[in-house]
C-alpha positions as CSV (number, residue, x, y, z in Angstrom):
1,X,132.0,158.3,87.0
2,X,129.4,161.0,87.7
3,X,128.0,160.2,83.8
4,X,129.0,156.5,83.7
5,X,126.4,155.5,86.2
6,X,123.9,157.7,85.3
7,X,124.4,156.3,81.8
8,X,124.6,152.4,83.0
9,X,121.8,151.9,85.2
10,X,119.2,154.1,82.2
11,X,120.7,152.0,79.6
12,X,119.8,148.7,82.1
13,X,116.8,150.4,83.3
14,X,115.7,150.9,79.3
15,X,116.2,147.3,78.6
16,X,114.2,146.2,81.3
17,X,111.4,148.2,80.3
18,X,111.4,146.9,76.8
19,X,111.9,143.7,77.5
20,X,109.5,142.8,80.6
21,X,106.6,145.3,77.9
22,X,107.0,142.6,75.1
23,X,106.9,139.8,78.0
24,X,103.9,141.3,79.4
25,X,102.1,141.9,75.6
26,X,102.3,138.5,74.9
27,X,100.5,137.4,78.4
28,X,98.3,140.3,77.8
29,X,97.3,138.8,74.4
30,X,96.7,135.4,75.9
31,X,96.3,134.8,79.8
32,X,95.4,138.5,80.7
33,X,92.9,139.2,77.9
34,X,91.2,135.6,78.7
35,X,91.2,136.8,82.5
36,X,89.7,139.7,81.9
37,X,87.6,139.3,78.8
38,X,88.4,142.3,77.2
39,X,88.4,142.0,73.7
40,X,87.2,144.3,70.9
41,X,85.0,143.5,68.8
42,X,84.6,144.7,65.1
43,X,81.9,147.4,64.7
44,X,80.7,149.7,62.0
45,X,83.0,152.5,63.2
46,X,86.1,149.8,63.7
47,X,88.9,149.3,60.8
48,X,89.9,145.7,62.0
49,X,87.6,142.3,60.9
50,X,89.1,139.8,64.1
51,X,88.3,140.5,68.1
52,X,91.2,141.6,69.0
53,X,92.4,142.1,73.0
54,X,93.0,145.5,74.3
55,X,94.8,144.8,77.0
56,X,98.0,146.0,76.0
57,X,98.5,149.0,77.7
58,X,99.0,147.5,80.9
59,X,102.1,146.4,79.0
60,X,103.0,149.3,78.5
61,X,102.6,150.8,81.5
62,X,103.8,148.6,83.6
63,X,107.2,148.2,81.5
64,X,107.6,152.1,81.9
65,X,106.6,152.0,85.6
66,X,109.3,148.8,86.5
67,X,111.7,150.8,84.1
68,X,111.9,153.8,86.3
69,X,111.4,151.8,89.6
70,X,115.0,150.3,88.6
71,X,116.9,153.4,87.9
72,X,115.8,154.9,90.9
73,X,116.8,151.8,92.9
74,X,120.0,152.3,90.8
75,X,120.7,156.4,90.8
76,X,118.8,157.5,93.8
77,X,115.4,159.5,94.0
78,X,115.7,162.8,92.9
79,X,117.9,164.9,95.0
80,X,115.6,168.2,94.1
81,X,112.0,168.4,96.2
82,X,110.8,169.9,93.3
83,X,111.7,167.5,90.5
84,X,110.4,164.5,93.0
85,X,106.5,166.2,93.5
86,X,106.7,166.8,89.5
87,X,107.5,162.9,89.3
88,X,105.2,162.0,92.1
89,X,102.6,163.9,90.4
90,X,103.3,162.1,87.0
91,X,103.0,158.9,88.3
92,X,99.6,159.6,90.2
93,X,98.4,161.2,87.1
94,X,99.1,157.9,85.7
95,X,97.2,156.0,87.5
96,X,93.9,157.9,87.3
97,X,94.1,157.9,84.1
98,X,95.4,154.1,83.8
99,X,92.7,153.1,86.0
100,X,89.3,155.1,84.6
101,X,90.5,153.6,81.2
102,X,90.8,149.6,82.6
103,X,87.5,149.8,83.3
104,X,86.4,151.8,80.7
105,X,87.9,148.7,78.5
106,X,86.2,146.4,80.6
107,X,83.1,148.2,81.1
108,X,82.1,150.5,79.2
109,X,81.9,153.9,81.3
110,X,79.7,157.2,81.1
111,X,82.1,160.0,79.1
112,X,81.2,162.1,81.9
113,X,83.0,159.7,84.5
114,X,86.4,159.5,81.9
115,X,86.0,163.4,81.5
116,X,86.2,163.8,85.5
117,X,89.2,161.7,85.6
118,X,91.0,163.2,83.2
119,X,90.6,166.7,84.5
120,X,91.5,165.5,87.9
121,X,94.3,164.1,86.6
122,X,95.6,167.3,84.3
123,X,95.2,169.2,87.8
124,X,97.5,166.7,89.8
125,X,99.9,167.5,86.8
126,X,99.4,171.2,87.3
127,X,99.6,171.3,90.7
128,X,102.8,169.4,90.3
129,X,104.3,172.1,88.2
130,X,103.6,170.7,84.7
131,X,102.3,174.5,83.5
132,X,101.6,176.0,80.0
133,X,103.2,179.3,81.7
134,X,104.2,181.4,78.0
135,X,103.7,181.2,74.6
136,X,106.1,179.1,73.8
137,X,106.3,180.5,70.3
138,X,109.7,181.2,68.1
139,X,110.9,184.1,69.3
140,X,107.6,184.7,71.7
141,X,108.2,183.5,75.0
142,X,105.6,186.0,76.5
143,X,104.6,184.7,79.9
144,X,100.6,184.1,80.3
145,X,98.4,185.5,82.5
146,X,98.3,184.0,85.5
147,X,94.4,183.5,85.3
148,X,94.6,181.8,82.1
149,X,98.0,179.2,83.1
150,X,95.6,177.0,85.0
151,X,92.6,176.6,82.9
152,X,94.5,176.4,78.8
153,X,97.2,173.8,81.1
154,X,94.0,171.6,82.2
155,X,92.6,172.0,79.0
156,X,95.9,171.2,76.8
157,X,96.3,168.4,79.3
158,X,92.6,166.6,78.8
159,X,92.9,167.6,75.1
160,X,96.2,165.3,74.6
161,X,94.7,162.4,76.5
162,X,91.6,162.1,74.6
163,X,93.3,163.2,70.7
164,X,95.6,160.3,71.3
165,X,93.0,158.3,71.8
166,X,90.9,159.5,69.4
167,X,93.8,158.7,66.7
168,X,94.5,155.2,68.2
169,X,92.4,153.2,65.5
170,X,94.8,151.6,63.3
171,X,97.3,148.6,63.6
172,X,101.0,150.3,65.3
173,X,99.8,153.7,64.9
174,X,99.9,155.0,67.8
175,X,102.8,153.0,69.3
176,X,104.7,154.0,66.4
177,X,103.6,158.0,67.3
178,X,105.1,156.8,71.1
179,X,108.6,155.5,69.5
180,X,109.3,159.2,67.5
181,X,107.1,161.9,69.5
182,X,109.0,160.5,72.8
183,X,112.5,159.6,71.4
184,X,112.5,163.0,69.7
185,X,112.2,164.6,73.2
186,X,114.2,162.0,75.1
187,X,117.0,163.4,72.7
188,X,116.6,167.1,72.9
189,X,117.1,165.6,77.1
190,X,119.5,163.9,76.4
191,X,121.5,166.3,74.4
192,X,121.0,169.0,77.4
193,X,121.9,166.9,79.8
194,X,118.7,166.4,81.3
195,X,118.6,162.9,82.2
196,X,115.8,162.1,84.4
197,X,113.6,164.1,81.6
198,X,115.3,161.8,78.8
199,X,115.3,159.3,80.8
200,X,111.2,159.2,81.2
201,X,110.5,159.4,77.7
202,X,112.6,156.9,76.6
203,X,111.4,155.0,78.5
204,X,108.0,155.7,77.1
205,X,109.8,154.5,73.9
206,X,111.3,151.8,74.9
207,X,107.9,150.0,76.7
208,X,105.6,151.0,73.3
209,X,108.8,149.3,71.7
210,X,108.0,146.2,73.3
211,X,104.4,146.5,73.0
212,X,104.9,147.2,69.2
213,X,105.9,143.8,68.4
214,X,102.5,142.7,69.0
215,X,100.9,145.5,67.6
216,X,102.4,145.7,64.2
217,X,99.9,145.1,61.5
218,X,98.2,142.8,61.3
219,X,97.7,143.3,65.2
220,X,97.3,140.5,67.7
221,X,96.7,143.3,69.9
222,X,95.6,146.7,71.2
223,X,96.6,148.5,73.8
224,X,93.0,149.9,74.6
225,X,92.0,153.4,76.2
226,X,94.2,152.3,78.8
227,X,97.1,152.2,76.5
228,X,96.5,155.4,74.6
229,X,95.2,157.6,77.3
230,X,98.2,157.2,79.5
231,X,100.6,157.9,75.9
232,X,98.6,161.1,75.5
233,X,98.9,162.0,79.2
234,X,102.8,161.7,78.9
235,X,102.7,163.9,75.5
236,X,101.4,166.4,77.6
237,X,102.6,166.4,80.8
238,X,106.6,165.5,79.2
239,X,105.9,168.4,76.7
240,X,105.0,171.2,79.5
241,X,108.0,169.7,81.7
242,X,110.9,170.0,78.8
243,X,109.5,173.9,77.8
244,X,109.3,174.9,81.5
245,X,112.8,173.3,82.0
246,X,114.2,174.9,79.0
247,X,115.0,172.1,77.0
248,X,112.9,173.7,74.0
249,X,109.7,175.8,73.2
250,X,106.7,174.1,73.4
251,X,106.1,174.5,69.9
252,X,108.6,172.3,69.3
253,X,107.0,169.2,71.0
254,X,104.2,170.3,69.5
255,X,105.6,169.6,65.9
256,X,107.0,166.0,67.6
257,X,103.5,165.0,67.8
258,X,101.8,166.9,65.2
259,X,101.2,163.8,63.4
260,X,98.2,163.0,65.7
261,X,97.4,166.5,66.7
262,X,96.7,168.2,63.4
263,X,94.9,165.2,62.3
264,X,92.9,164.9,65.4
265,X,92.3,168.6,65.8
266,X,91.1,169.1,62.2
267,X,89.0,166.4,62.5
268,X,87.4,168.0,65.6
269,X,86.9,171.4,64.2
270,X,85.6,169.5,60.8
271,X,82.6,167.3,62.3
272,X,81.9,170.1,64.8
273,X,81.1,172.8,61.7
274,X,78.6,170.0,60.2
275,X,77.3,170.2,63.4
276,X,77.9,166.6,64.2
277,X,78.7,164.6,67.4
278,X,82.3,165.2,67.8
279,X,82.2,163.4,71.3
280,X,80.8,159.5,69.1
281,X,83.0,157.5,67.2
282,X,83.4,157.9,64.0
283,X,85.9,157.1,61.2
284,X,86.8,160.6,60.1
285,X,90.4,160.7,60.5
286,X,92.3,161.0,57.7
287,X,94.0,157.3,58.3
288,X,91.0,156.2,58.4
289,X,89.5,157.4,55.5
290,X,92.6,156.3,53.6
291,X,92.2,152.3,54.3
292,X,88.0,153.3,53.5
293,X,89.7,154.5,50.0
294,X,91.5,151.4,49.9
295,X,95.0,152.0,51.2
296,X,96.4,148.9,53.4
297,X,96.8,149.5,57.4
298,X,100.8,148.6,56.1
299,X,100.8,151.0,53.5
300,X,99.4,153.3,55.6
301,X,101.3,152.6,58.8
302,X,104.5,153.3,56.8
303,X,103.2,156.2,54.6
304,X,102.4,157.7,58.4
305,X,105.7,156.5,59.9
306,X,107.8,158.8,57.5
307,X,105.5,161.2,58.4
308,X,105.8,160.8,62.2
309,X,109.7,160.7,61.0
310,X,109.9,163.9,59.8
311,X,108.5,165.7,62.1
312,X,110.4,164.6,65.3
313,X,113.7,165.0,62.7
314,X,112.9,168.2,62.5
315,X,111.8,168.8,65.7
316,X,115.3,167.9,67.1
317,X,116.4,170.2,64.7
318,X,114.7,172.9,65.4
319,X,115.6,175.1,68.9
320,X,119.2,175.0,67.0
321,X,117.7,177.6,64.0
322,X,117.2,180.7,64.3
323,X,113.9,182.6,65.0
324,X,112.8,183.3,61.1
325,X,113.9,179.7,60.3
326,X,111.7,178.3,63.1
327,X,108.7,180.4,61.4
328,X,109.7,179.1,58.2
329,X,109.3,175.1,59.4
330,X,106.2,176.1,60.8
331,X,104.6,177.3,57.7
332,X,106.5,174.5,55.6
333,X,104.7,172.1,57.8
334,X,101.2,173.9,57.6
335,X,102.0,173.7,53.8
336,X,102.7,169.7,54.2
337,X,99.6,169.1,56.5
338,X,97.6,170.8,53.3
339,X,98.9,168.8,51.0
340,X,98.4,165.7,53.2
341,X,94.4,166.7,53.6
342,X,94.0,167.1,49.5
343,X,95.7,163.8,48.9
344,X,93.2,162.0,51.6
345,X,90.5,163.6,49.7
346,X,91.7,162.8,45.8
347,X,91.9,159.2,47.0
348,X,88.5,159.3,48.3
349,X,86.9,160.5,44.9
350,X,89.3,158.0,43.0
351,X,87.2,155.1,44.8
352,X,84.4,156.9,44.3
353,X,84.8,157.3,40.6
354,X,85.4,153.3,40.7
355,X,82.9,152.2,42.3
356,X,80.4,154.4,39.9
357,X,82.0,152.6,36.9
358,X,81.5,149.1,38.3
């Protein structure tokens, strides 16, 4: 009994989220987007030709937030103090952040403004007890010094929010990052028997389920900052929470997501070196320079998705190998992300070579 209803009212609580998130998507892609006039509008640095309403991540967050309203109307708040202030603290977190970026979509604010909010909201996290507090490295779980837990956990925390939006450019991608990063850490929960930690994340996956079926190329509609800002936000803080509670190093979420953050973080480093503007838009991404070469966003999506597969597959995998194995995926993945950046850039000179013989 003591697992049946635990197990019950997250499996009704799941299907409410997904279901009232697809609900919502469609009214977001019709009544709410005319409400609120928030559309985007193709531009230079844009990959899609239609205006297109972003309005879809108050789908998603409002399927997550009536998801988890239900199982704790269902199982009971959280016996522990300290795992209802790290849940408190989530869900404040969430609305900063959900809130700077509504009105970022619907006007367009100063970076300086979103950049406030964001660390304001990485601290709420922090002081909640969402920490960067070792290593988190196979085999290294040195603890950090306790002058440096704050500042790298703000800075991981604000880092996530904005690379997730950063890589949120293409028809389902980053939905389709939400469905494996999160379901391959709702089942290292699960498989621990961590449920309110599972629970959270899939419900994270199920709500960018339901948003998903609007977003699947060719997209009838974004999910806006709003949307991806609040996915990166639950990367991070979900990531710190599962490594502080044990569940797995944080290297491990790390690889989940590394999809979007190797792509994101090399692209950073890359425009920063040529000393451009790494704070502007741009279409630097190595998705987006593979439709610019020619690729479909459906080729690419699924080309991506495999990808995004792979590494939450083996991220599930991984706290079960031992030490030199883990250190053995990593480099077979640095390997992969190498061969991934040479075959964005020989399909960039193949159009190039094209378009010089036409």
């Amino acid at each position: 009994m003591k697992v049946l209803l635990p197990s019950l009212s997250l499996g009704l609580a799941l299907l409410t989220s997904g279901f009232l998130s697809a609900w919502l998507a469609r009214a977001a892609n019709g009544r709410i987007a005319t409400f609120l006039r928030a559309l985007d509008h193709p531009n230079e640095r844009s990959l899609h030709q239609q205006p297109t309403p972003r309005t879809g991540g108050l789908a998603i967050i409002a399927g997550f937030s009536l998801g988890l309203v239900l199982y704790i109307s269902v199982a009971g708040w959280p016996a522990s103090a300290q795992v209802g202030r790290l849940l408190g603290a989530l869900l404040l977190a969430v609305a900063i952040v959900g809130g700077v970026s509504l009105i970022d979509d619907l006007r367009e604010l100063p970076r300086r403004y979103r950049l406030l909010a964001h660390i304001l909201a990485a601290a709420v996290l922090v002081t909640g007890g969402m920490r960067w507090e070792t290593s988190g490295l196979p085999g290294i779980q040195t603890p950090l010094p306790a002058l440096l837990v704050w500042p790298l956990s703000v800075l991981l925390i604000v880092w996530m929010i904005n690379l997730y939006n950063f890589m949120d450019g293409m028809d389902g991608f980053a939905a389709t990052m939400a469905l494996f990063g999160f379901g391959a850490l709702a089942w290292l929960g699960f498989s621990q028997g961590a449920w309110l930690f599972a629970l959270v994340n899939a419900l994270v996956v199920a709500s960018a389920s339901g948003f998903l079926s609007l977003n699947f190329p060719p997209a009838r509609l974004f999910m806006g900052d709003v949307g991806s800002s609040v996915l990166g936000l639950f990367a991070a803080g979900l990531s710190l929470r599962g490594a502080q509670q044990g569940l797995f190093p944080l290297w491990v979420a790390v690889l989940a997501f590394s999809p979007f953050i190797v792509d994101a973080t090399w692209t950073l480093l890359r425009r920063a070196l040529k000393g451009e503007r790494v704070w502007e838009a741009h279409r630097s991404h190595h998705y987006q320079r593979l439709v610019l070469a020619g690729w479909s966003h459906r080729k690419t999506l699924v080309r991506a998705s495999v990808l995004m597969a792979a590494a939450a597959l083996c991220a599930v995998a991984a706290p079960r190998l031992a030490i030199t194995e883990q250190w053995t995926l990593i480099l077979a993945w640095a390997g992969i992300y190498a061969l991934i950046h040479w075959r964005v850039t020989l399909a960039e000179r193949q159009i190039k070579r094209q378009a010089a013989l036409r």
